[in-house]
matplotlib code that plots the C-alpha trace (Angstrom):
import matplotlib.pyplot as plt

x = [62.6, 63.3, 67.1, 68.9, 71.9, 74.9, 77.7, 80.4, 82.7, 82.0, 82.5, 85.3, 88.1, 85.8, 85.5, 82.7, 80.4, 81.3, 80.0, 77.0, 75.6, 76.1, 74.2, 71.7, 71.2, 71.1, 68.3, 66.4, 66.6, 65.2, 62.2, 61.3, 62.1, 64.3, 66.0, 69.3, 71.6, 74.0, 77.3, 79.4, 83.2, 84.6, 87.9, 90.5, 93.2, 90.9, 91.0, 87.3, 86.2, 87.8, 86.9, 83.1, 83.4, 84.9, 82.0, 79.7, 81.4, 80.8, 78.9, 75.8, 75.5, 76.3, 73.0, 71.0, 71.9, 71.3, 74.7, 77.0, 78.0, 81.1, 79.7, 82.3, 82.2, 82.6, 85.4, 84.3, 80.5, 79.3, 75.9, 74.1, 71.4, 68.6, 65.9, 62.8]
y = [72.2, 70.3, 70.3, 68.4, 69.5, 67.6, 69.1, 67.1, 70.0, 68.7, 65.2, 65.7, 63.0, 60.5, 57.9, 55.6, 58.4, 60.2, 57.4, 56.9, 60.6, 59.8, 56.8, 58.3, 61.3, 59.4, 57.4, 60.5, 61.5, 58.7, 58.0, 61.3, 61.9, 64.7, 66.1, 66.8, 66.8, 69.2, 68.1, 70.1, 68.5, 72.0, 73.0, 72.0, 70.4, 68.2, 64.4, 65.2, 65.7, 63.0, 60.7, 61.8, 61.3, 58.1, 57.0, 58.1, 56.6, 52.9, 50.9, 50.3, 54.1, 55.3, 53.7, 55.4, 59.1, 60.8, 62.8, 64.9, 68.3, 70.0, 73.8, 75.7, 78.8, 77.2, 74.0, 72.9, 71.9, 68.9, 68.5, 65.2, 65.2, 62.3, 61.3, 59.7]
z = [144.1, 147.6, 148.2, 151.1, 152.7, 153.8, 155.9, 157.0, 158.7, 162.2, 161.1, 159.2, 160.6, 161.2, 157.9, 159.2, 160.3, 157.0, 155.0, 157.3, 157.0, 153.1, 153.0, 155.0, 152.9, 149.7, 151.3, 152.4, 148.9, 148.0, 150.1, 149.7, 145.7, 146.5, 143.1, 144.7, 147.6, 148.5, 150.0, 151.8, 152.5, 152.4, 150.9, 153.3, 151.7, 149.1, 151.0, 152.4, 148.9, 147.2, 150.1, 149.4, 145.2, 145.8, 147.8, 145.8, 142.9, 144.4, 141.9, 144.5, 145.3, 141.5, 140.6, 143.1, 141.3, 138.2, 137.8, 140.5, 139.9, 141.4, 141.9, 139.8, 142.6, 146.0, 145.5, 148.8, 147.7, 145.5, 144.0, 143.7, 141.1, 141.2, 138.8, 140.0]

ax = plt.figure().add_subplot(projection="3d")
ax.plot(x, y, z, "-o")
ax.set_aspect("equal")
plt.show()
C-alpha cells in the first residue's frame, strides 16, 4: 500500500508553513489515491500535535479523509486514513 510521509520537525514553529505542507500532502493523497498519510509532529510538549488534529478536524479537510489514527506506540505520529 502507497503511504506518504509528513514530518514537520524542521518546520515546527512556523504555523502557516505547517498548514501548507498539510494541505499539500492531503492533496498529494488525493491526486494520487494514496490510502494514508503519515504525520510526524513529534512528541515535544503536545501543541504541534494538537495544532495538526485541529487542522485536520476543519470541516473542508475532514471530508477529504476516511478516519485518523493516533499510533498507540510512537505519541509523536498520526495516521490519516483515506478512501477512494
Amino acid at each position: 500500500m502507497a503511504k506518504l510521509k509528513l514530518d514537520l520537525h524542521d518546520i515546527y514553529n512556523k504555523g502557516k508553513k505547517i498548514d501548507d505542507a498539510l494541505n499539500e500532502v492531503i492533496e498529494e493523497a488525493l491526486e494520487n489515491r494514496i490510502k494514508m498519510v503519515e504525520i510526524i509532529p513529534g512528541k515535544g510538549s503536545g501543541q504541534l500535535k494538537k495544532k495538526v488534529i485541529r487542522f485536520l478536524e476543519q470541516k473542508h479537510i475532514k471530508q477529504q479523509y476516511h478516519r485518523i489514527e493516533k499510533d498507540s506506540k510512537n505519541f509523536g505520529r498520526l495516521f490519516v486514513h483515506f478512501k477512494h
